[in-house]
MIVEXMI-682191 format. One record per residue (C-alpha): residue number from 1; residue in one letter; x, y, z. Coordinates in steps of 0.02 Angstrom, whole numbers, plus 32768, in hexadecimal, padded with zeros to 4 digits. Layout:
residues N
 num residuo east north   up
 NUM       A    X     Y    Z
...
END
This chain:
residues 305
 num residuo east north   up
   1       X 9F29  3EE9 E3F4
   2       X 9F31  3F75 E371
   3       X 9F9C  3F49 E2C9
   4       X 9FE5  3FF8 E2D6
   5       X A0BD  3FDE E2C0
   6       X A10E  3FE1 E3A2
   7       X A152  4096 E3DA
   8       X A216  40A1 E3BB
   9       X A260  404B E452
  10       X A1D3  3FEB E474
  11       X A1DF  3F2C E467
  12       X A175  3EC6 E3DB
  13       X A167  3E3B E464
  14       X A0AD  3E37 E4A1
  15       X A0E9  3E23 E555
  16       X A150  3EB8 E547
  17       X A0D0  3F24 E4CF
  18       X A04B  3EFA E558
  19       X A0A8  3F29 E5E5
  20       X A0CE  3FD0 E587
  21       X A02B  3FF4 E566
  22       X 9FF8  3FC7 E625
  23       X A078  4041 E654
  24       X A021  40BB E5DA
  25       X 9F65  4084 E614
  26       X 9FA4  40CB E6D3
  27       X 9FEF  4164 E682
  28       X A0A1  4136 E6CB
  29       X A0EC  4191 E63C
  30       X A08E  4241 E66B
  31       X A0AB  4239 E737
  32       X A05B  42EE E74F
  33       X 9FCF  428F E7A4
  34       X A02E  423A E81D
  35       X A080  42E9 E847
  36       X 9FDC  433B E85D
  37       X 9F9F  42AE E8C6
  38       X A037  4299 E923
  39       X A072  4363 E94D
  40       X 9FCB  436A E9D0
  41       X 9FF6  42BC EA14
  42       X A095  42F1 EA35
  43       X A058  43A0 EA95
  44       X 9FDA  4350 EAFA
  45       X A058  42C8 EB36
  46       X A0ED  4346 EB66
  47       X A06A  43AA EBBE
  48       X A01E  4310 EC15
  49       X A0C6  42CC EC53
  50       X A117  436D EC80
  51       X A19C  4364 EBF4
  52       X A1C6  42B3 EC15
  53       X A149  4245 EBD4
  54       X A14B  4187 EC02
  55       X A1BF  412F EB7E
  56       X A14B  40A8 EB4E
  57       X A0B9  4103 EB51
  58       X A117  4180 EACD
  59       X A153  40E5 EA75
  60       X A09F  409D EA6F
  61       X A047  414B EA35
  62       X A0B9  416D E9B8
  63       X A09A  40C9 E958
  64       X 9FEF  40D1 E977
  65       X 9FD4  4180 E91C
  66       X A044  412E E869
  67       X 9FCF  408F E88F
  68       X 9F28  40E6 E89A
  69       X 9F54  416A E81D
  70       X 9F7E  40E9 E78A
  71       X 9EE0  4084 E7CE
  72       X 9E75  4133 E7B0
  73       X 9EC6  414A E70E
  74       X 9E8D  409D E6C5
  75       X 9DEE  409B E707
  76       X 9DD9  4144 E6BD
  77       X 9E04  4118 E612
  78       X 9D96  4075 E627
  79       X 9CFF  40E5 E643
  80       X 9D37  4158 E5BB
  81       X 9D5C  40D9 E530
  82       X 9CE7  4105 E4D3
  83       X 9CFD  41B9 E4CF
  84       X 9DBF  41D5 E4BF
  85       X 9DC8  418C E41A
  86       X 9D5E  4234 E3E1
  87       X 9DC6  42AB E459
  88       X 9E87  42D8 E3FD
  89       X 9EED  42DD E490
  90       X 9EAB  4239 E4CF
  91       X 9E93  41DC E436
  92       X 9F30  418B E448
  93       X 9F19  4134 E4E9
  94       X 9F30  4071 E4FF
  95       X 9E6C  4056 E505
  96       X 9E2C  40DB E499
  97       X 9EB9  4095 E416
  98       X 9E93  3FDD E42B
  99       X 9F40  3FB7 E474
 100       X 9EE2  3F7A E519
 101       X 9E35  3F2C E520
 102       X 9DA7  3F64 E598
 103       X 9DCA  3EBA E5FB
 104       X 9E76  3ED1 E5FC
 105       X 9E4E  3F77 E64C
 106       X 9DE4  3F3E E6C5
 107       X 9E61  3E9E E70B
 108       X 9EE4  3F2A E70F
 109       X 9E7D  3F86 E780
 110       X 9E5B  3F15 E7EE
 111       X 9F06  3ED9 E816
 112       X 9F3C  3F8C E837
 113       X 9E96  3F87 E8B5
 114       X 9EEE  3EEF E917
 115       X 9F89  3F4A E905
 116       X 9F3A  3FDC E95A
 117       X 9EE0  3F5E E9E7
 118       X 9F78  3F12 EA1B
 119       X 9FBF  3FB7 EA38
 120       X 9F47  3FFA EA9A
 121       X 9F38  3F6E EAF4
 122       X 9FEB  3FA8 EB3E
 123       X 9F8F  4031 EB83
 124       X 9F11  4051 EC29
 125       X 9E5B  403C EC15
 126       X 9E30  40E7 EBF2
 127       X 9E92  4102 EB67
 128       X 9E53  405E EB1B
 129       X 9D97  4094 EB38
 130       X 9DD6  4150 EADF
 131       X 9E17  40DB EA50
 132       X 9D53  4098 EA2D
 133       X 9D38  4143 EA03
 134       X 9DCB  4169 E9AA
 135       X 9D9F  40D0 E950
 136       X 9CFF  40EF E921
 137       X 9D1F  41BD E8E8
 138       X 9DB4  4156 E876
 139       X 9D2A  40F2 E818
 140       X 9C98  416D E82E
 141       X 9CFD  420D E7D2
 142       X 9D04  41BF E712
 143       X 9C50  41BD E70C
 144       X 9C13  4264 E753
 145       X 9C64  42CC E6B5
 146       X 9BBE  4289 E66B
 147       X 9B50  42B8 E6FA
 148       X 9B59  4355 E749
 149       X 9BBC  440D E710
 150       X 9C50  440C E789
 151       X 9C92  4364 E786
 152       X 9D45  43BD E7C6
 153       X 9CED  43C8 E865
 154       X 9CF7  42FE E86E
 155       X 9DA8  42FF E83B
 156       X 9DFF  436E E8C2
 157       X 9D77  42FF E944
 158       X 9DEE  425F E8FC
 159       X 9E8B  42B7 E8E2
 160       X 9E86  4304 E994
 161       X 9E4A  4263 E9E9
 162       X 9EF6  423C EA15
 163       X 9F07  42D2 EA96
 164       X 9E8E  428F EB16
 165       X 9EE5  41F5 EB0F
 166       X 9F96  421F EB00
 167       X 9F4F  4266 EBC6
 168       X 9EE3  41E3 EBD7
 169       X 9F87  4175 EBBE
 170       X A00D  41E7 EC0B
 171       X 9FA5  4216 ECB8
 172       X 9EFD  419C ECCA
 173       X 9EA1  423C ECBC
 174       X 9E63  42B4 EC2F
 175       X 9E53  4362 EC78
 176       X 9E06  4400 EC3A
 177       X 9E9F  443F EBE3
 178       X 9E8E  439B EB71
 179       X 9DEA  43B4 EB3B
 180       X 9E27  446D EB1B
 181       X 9EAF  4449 EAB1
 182       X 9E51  43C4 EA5B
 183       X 9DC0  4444 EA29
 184       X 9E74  44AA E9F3
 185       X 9E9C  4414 E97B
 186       X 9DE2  4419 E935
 187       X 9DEB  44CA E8F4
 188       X 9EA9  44A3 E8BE
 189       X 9E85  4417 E849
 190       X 9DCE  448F E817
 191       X 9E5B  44FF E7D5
 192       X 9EDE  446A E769
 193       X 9E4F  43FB E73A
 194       X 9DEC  4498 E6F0
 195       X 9E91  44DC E696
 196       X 9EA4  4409 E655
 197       X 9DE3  4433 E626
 198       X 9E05  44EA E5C4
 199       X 9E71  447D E559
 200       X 9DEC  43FE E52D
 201       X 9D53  446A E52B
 202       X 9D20  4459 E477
 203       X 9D3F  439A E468
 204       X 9CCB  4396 E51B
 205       X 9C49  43F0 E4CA
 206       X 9C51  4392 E429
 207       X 9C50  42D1 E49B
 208       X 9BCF  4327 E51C
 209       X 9C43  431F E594
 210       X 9C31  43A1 E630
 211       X 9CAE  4405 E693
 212       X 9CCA  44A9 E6D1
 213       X 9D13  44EB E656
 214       X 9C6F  44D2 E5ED
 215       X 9C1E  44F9 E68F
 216       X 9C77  45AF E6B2
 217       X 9C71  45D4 E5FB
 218       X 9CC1  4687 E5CF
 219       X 9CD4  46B2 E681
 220       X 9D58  461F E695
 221       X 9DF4  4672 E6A8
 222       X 9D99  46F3 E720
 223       X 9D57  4669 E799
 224       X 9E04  4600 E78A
 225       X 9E5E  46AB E7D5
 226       X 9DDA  46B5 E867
 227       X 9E04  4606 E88E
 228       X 9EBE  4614 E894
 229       X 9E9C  46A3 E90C
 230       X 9E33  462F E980
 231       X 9EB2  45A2 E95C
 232       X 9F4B  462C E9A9
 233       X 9ECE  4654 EA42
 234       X 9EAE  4599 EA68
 235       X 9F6B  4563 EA76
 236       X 9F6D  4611 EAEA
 237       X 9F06  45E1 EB63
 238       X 9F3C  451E EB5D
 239       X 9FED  4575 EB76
 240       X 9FA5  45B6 EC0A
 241       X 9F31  4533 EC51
 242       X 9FE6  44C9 EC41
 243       X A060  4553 ECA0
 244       X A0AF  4564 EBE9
 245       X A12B  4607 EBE8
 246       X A1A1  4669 EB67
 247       X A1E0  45BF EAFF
 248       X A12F  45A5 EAD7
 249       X A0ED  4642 EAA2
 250       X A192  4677 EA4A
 251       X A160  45D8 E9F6
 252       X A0AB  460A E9DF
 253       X A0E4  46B2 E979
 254       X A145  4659 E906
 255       X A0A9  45D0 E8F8
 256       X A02D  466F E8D4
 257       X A0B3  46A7 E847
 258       X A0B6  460D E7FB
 259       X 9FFE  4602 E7FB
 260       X 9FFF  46B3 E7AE
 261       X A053  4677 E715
 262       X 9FDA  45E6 E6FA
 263       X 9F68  467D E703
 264       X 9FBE  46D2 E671
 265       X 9FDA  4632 E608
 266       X 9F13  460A E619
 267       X 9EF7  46B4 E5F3
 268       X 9EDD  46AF E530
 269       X 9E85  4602 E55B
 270       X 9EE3  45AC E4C6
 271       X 9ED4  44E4 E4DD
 272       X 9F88  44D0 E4DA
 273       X 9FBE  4555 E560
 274       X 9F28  4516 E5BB
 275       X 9F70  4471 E5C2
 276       X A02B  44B9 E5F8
 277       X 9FD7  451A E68C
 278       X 9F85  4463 E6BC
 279       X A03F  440D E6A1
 280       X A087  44AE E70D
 281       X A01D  449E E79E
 282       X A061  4401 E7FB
 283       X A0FB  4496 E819
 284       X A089  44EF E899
 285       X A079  444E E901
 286       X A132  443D E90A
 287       X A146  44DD E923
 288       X A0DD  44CE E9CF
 289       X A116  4444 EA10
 290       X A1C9  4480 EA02
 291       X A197  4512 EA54
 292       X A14B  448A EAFF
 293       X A1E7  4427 EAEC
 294       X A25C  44CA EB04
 295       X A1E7  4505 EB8B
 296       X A1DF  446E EC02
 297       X A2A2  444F EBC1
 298       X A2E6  44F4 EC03
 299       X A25B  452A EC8E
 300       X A2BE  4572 ED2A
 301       X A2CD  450C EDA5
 302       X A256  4513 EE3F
 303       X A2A0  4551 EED7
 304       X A2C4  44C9 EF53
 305       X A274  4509 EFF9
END
């Protein structure tokens, strides 16, 4: 354990210092994650049951997306402990600081695994043969920063896995319109995670580490606005694949505004605006699925013959 002095309010107990630091490890204090995992989990599965998902499948989703998102968060920093210490906005993390050791990491992660087993275990088979995948695009994602240019591409693959099988869960099926507005969750989190990246571009190139935002260089900002345009078109025509109407693309004007002033903060491409536009964008997701829950909420009726 480091010998630096325990945060104010923190307990000098090791039990309780540990647990804090846990708690830190899965990023429970900085849930924007969880929202941006848990905003296209939440469209899919109000499309797929019609406005009235199935209780426990809800139930079981939801916990599943906090379980697997502090599970990719500590594997994450496992595979990065050696190269946060050098980065200043993640020096300060439990491993990179020495407040958590590698093995302690790796336990932790596997008892949020047989958290996440047991849960989809709840569920029917083909959501628990989706969650091998989802599973494997959690562990796979830390490493490829180091392999190829557009690691992003990786993250909205694992960040969007839980569309598919929020169907998968909801219906037995995963039609079309799911593998639609999963490629729509792709190009959304090409757009946060390269933002997150603007803001760490110069400690990236310093560790070697690759992104987008190295990858797009001075033509960043230009390529960001061209994919918030093809992120506006994809929840268009998933509106319309799902019979969507006025609540959802009343909703979808106020998304593309909101999207329009992370265009404006990222603008100047200063790391800390950079890094507000990233902390904004979870609002876009809300914003959408408010707009699905008004629609199927206040749909007209359908004549009775």
């Amino acid at each position: 354990m480091s010998s630096r002095p325990a945060r104010p309010g923190v307990t000098e107990h090791p039990l309780g210092a540990s647990l804090y630091h846990y708690a830190r490890l899965m990023r429970l204090d900085r849930p924007i994650g969880i929202w941006l995992l848990l905003w296209p989990m939440l469209w899919a599965l109000w499309i797929a049951g019609e406005g009235r998902p199935q209780a426990a499948v809800f139930s079981i989703m939801v916990i599943g997306v906090v379980v697997m998102r502090s599970a990719g968060c500590v594997i994450n920093d496992w595979a990065d402990r050696d190269l946060d210490p050098h980065v200043e906005r993640t020096r300060e993390r439990p491993l990179a600081a020495g407040q958590v050791s590698p093995q302690e990491a790796l336990v932790l992660f596997a008892a949020l695994s047989l958290v996440a087993v047991a849960l989809v275990l709840q569920l029917n088979r083909l959501t628990q043969l989706l969650a091998v995948g989802g599973a494997l695009l959690t562990v796979v994602y830390p490493f490829m920063k180091r392999f190829i240019s557009a690691p992003q591409l990786v993250l909205g693959a694992a960040f969007g896995w839980a569309v598919p099988m929020a169907f998968a869960a909801e219906t037995g099926a995963v039609p079309r319109l799911a593998w639609l507005l999963w490629l729509t969750v792709v190009i959304w989190a090409l757009i946060y995670d390269t933002m997150y990246a603007m803001a760490d571009r110069a400690d990236d190139l310093r560790v070697g580490v690759k992104s987008t935002a190295i990858l797009f260089g001075s033509a960043d900002v230009f390529i960001v606005s061209l994919l918030m345009i093809i992120l506006v078109l994809g929840l268009a025509l998933a509106g319309q694949l799902a019979g969507l109407g006025p609540w959802y693309y009343g909703a979808l004007l106020v998304a593309s505004l909101l999207l329009f002033k992370e265009r404006r903060l990222i603008a100047g491409r200063e790391p800390g605006a950079c890094f507000a536009a990233f902390l904004h964008s979870h609002w876009v997701g809300a914003v959408v699925f408010a707009g699905i829950v008004l629609d199927f909420t206040f749909r007209p009726l359908q004549a009775i013959p």
